[in-house]
C-alpha positions in Angstrom: -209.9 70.4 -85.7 -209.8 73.9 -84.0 -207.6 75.8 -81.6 -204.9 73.5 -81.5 -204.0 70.4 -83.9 -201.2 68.4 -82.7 -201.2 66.2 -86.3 -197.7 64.0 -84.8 -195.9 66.7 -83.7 -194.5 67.3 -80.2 -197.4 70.3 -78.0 -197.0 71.1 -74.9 -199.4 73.5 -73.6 -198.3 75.8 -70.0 -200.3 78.2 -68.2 -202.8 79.2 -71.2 -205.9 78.4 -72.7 -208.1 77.0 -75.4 -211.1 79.5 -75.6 -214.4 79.5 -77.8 -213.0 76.9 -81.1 -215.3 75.4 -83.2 -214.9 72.0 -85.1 -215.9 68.9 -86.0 -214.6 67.1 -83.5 -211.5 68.2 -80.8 -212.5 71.7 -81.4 -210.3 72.6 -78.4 -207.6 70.4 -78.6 -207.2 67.4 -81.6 -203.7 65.2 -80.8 -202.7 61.9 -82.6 -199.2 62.2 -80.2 -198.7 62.9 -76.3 -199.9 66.2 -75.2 -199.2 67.0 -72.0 -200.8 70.9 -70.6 -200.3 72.3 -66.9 -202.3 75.1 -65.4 -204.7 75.9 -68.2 -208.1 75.4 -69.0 -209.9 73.8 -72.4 -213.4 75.6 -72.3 -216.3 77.2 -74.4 -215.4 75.3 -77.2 -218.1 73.1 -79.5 -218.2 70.3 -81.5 -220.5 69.2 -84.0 -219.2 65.3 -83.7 -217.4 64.8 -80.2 -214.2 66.2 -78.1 -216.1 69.5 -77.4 -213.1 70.0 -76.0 -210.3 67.3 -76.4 -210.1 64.6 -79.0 -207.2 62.1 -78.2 -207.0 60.7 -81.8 -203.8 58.5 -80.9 -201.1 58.8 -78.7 -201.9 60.6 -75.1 -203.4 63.5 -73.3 -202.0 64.7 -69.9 -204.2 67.4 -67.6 -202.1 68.7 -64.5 -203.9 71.5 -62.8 -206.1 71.7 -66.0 -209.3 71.8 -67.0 -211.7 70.8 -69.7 -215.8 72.1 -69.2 -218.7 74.1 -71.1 -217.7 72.0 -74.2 -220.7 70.4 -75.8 -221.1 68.1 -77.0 -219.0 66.0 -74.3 -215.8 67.5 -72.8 -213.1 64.8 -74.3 -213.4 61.8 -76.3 -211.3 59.5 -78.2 -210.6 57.0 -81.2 -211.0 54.3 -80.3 -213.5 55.6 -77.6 -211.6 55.2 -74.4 -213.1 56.0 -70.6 -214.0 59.8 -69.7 -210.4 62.1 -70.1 -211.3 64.3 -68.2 
């Protein structure tokens, strides 16, 4: 997990930014609860596993105005694998 772990606690994320994280998976952003974030971005972040950028472990990730790109090795993913997030 990198920049920010949400490990069941209550995030939400306005007007910033998850920069250049590194992780096994979600180096970005890692949430097993809702996670809502407006009018930032999730970039430059890797991951050795997946969720370059986000990893939606459980519960739910909402992008307004946001976004998530440049985060290898696939922008978001989730457990149990669940269509593209973003």
């Amino acid at each position: 997990m990198g920049g920010i772990a949400n490990l069941g606690g209550s995030v939400f994320v306005s007007g910033g930014g998850v920069r250049t994280s590194r992780a096994p998976s979600g180096s970005g952003i890692c949430t097993d609860t809702a996670l809502p974030m407006t009018a930032g971005s999730v970039t430059g972040n890797t991951a050795t596993v997946d969720g370059g950028g986000i990893h939606e472990n459980a519960g739910s990730v909402t992008l307004v105005a946001t976004g998530s790109a440049a985060t290898p090795p696939d922008n978001c993913a989730a457990t149990p694998h669940l269509p593209e997030l973003c």
